[in-house]
C-alpha positions, 0 to 999 in steps of 0.5 A: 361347657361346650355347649355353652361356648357354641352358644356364644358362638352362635350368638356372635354368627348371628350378632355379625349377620345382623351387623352386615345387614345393617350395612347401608348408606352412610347419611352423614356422609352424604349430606357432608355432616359430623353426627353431631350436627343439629337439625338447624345446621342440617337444614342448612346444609341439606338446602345448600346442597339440593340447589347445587345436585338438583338433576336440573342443575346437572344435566350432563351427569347421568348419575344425578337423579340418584345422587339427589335420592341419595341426599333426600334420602338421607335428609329425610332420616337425619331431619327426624330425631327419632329415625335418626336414633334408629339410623344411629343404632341399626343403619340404614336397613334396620331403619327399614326393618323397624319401619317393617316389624316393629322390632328388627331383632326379633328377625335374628333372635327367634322373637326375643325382645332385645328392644331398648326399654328407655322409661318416660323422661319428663320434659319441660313445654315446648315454647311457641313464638310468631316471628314477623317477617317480610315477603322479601324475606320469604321470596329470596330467604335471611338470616334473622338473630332473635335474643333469647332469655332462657332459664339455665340451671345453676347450683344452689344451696340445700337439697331437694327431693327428685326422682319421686316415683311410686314403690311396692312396699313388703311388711311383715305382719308376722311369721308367714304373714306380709302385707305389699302396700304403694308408697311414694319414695323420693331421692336427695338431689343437690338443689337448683335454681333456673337463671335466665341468660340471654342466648342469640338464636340464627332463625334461617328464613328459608326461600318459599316459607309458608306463613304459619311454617314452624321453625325448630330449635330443639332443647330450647324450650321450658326446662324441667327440674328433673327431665329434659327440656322442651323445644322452642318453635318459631312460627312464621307470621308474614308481614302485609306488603305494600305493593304484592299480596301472596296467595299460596306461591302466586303473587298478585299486584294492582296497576293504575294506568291513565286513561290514555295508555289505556288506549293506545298501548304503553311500556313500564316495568315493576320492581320485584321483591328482590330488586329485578325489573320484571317488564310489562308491554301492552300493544293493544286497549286495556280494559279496567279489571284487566288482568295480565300473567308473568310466569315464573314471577311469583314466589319460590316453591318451598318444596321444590326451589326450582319451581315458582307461582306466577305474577298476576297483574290486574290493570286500573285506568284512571279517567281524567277529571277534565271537562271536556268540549264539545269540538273534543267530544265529537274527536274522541268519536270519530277516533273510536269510531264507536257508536254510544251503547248503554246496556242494562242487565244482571252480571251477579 
């Protein structure tokens, strides 16, 4: 009986031990969730909260480098739904030690396997849709509802066979004499019936999304019978713009300026996808195909909201289709006080 009571004991020394090690950071906490948040609404969360402790937006606080690993730190794990099961069972350490061994009990209990044997859970398909946004949408970000028609289970009449599965079956031939045979076993479960009802889904368009970027709703896809249902994933199509194109996160225009601006220098402003004027000055000739660089004025990085491309602007001159005299012609030359130049050569 002693014996068996310091074994408890001991199976209870070691139980806290593995609970104080476990102790870490409280991820919920730092991203300001419950835990049962969704991965949508920690998205949405993590997003808002990384603009505001970004160290760049806080460079009087000494503590904001770590504050902001904290947050990524934790939207890491949470954003992940099988690092969020461990973090939920073993914390922040037993996350790690998992990453490490494998089996972070196996640390404290002399290399007992006291790991969770959860069986093969069937699951319906997951569910791919492209959702067409504009490049307006992606540079400053939206909230775009799609109607979604998903099947729902609901009661119906009469059984039906579940849980199928394959069984080793004994026989007795005889005395002392058995036969083990494989036999599919069914069970009785009540019968059901998918019915589509229409759900409102809130897809965040998120500043800096890339086209072909997948947007997750999980449990929102094909239902399975007798399992869980699979997810539903948004792919981002971007739309062609009439005026910029995106290549990565530079964005590149076109303008046509008369040959006369050309010439002498001229002054305008473009309208960017956000409704700010981003100016353009030229003092000097502007050459067809020229190109001009703004800074800063392509799209936001997705990775890091802080960061953005640069703005190309490649410059065309329209010629005028007037016919010129001979009293313009000899102006123009002594304007440019340039002599008539024909070349000839191979620029493939």
């Amino acid at each position: 009986m002693a014996s068996y009571v310091n074994m408890v004991l001991l199976f209870f020394n070691l139980l806290l031990m593995f609970l104080v090690a476990t102790a870490g950071r409280d991820f919920y906490k730092i991203l300001g969730v419950d835990k049962s948040a969704t991965i949508n609404e920690i998205k949405k969360i993590y997003r808002k909260k990384a603009k505001e402790m970004h160290p760049d937006k806080n460079p009087d606080n000494p503590n904001a480098a770590e504050l902001f690993q904290d947050l990524s730190a934790a939207y890491k794990v949470l954003s992940d739904q099988e690092k969020r099961k461990i973090y939920d069972r073993l914390g922040e350490e037993g996350l790690e030690q998992r990453d490490m061994s494998g089996d972070p009990f196996s640390n404290f209990f002399g290399g007992f396997n006291f790991k969770e044997q959860t069986p093969d859970i069937a699951r319906g398909g997951d569910v791919i849709m492209d959702l067409e946004v504009s490049l307006e949408e992606l540079y400053s970000g939206n909230f775009v509802e799609v109607i979604r028609y998903k099947p729902v289970a609901k009661p119906a009449k009469g059984k039906r066979k579940c849980n199928c599965r394959t069984e080793m079956i004994t026989t007795q031939l005889g005395p002392g004499r058995f036969q083990m045979t494989q036999q599919h076993v069914c069970d009785e479960c009540p019968n059901i019936k998918f019915v589509p009802e229409e759900k409102i889904l809130e897809v965040e368009i998120e500043a800096g999304m890339r086209d072909g970027h997948e947007y997750p709703f999980i449990a929102e896809g094909e239902p399975h019978i007798d399992g869980e249902p699979g997810d539903l994933k948004f792919r981002i199509k971007q739309a062609k713009h009439p005026i910029f194109e995106r290549r990565d996160d530079d964005l590149y225009t076109n303008v046509t300026i008369s040959l006369t601006d050309a010439l002498i220098g001229f002054e305008m402003d473009i309208i960017h996808l956000d409704g700010h004027k981003v100016h353009v000055k030229r003092e000097k000739i502007t050459r067809p195909g020229a190109r001009m660089r703004k800074n800063n004025e392509g799209m936001p990085n997705y990775e890091n909201i802080h960061k953005r491309g640069a703005l190309y602007i490649t410059f065309d001159v329209d010629f005028p289709k007037k016919t010129l005299s001979d009293e313009e012609k000899e102006m123009i030359k002594k304007i440019l006080e340039q002599e008539s130049k024909q070349q000839v050569y191979n620029d493939l």
